[in-house]
C-alpha positions in Angstrom: 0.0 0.0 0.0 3.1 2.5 0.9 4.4 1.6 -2.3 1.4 2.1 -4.3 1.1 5.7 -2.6 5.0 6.7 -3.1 4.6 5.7 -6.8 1.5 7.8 -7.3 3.4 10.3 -5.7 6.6 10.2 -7.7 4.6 9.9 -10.8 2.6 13.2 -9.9 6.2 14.5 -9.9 6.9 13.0 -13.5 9.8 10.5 -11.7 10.2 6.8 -11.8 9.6 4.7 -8.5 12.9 3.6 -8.7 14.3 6.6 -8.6 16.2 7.9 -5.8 13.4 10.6 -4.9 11.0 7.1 -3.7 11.6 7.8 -0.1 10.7 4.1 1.0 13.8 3.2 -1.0 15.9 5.8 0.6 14.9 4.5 3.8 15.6 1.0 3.1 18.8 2.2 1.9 19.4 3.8 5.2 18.6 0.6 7.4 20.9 -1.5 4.7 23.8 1.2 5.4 23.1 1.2 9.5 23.1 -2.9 9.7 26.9 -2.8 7.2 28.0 -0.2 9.7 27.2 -2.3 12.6 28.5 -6.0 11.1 31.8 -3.5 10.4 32.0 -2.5 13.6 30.9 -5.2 16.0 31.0 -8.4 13.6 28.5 -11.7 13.1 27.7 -11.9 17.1 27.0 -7.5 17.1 24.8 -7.8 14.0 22.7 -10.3 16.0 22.3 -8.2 18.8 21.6 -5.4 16.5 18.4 -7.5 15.6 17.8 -8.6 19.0 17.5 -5.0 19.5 14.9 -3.6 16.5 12.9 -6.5 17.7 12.4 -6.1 21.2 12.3 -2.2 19.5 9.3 -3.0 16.6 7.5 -5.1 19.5 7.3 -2.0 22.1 6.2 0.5 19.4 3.4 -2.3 18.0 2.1 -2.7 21.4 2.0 0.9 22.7 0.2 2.2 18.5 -1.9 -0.7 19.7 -3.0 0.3 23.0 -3.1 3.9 22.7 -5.6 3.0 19.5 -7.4 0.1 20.7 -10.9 1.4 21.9 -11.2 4.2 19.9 -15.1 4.4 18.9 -16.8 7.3 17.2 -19.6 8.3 14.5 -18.9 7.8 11.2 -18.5 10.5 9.4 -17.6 12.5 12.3 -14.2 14.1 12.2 -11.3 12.5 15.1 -11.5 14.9 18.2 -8.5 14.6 21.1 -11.3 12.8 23.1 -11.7 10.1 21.0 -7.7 8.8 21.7 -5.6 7.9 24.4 -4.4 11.2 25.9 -2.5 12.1 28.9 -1.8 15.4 29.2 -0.3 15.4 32.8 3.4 16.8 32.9 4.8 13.7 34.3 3.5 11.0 31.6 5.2 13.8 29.3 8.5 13.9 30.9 8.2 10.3 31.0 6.9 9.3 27.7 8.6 11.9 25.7 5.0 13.4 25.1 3.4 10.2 23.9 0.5 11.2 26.0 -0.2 13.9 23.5 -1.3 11.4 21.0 -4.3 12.6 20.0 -3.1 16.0 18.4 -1.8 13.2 15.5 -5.0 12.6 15.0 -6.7 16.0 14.9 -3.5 18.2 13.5 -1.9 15.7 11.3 0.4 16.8 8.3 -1.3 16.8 4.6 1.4 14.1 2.4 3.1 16.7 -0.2 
């Protein structure tokens, strides 16, 4: 589906999804570079910790998109209001959570895709 978007995208533009402009390549590209940089640097045994790591990483993020989503009900039709998310707006689950308890302003203020 990502793909299907950043090609409609790039065609808009009058460029090829294979170009370097498709930003889902650039940031595969990215990931390919950081795991040659790590295998460099810390060898076969680092490179499995590496992916021990964005594991453990892609689990936690999964789980908290999951539960700060999970329950969300509203009318149909009805535009997303702060109320309708998991918001905590309290300074300390801010310091905490690195304003993650401000998740509902992604919701009602998100950024128009250029």
């Amino acid at each position: 589906m990502a793909g299907a978007i950043e090609a409609k995208r790039l065609a808009r533009n009058g460029k090829s999804a294979f170009s370097w402009d498709n930003q889902i390549l650039r940031a595969w590209s990215r990931g390919l570079l950081v795991m040659i940089l790590v295998a460099l640097g810390a060898g076969w045994k680092g490179l499995g910790y590496y992916f021990i790591a964005i594991v453990v990483a892609k689990l936690l993020l999964e789980s908290l998109n999951y539960f700060s989503h999970y329950g969300i009900v509203r009318e149909k039709g009805k535009p997303i209001a702060v109320r309708h998310t998991f918001s905590d707006l309290s300074w300390m689950s801010n310091i905490i959570m690195y304003n993650l308890g401000r998740h509902g302003h992604h919701h009602t203020e998100a950024c128009a895709v250029p």
